[in-house]
C-alpha positions as MATLAB code, in Angstrom:
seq = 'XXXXXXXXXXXXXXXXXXXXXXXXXXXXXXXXXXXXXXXXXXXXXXXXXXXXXXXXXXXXXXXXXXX';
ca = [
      17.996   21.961  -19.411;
      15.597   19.248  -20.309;
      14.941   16.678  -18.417;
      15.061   13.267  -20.208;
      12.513   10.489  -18.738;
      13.584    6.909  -19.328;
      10.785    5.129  -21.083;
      10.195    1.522  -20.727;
      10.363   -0.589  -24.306;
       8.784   -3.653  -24.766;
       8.562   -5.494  -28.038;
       9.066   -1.889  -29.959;
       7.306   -0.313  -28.046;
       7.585    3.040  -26.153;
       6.027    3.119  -22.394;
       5.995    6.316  -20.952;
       7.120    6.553  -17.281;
       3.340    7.408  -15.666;
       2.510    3.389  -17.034;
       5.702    2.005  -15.087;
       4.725    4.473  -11.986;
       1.327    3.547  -12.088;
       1.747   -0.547  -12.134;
       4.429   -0.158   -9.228;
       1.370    1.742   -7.424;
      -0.737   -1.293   -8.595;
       1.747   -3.877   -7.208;
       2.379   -1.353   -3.654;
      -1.140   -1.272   -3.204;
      -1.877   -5.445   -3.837;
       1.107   -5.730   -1.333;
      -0.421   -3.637    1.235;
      -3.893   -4.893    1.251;
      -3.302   -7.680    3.470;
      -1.837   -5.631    5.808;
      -5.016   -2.858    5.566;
      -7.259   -5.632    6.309;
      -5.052   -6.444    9.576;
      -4.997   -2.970   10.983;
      -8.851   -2.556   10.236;
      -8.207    0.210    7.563;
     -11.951   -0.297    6.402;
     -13.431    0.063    9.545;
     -11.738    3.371    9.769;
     -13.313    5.004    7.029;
     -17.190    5.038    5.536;
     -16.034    4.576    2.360;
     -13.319    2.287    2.195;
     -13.123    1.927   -1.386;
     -12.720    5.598   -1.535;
     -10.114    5.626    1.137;
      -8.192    2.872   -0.640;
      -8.383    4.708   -4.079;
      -6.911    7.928   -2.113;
      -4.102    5.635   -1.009;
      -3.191    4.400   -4.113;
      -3.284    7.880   -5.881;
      -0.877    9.171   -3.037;
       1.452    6.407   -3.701;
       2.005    7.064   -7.210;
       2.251   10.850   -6.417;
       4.928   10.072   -4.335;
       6.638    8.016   -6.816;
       5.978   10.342   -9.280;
       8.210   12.876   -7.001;
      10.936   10.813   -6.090;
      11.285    9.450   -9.578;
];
């Protein structure tokens, strides 16, 4: 039993699931950075970038899953 993913079409053309996961991360992650920047998320880390990046590749793994 194959599963069938629903792809996104705009214009003609074919967008595989991973783009719509990955700007749903993008607009997650723009969401939550005001609220990072309240709690002091940088501060917690050395390398916040890094830490941030992390985040936002944990996000779309989780979508990823539930999707």
């Amino acid at each position: 039993m194959a599963h069938t993913f629903p792809e996104l079409v705009i214009g003609g053309v074919l967008f595989a699931p991973f783009v719509i996961y990955l700007v749903v991360t993008l607009v997650i992650i723009i969401v939550l950075r005001p609220l990072l920047l309240l709690v002091g998320f940088a501060k917690m880390f050395s390398h916040a970038s890094i830490a941030e990046l992390s985040l936002g590749v944990t996000i779309l793994g989780l979508l990823m899953l539930l999707f």
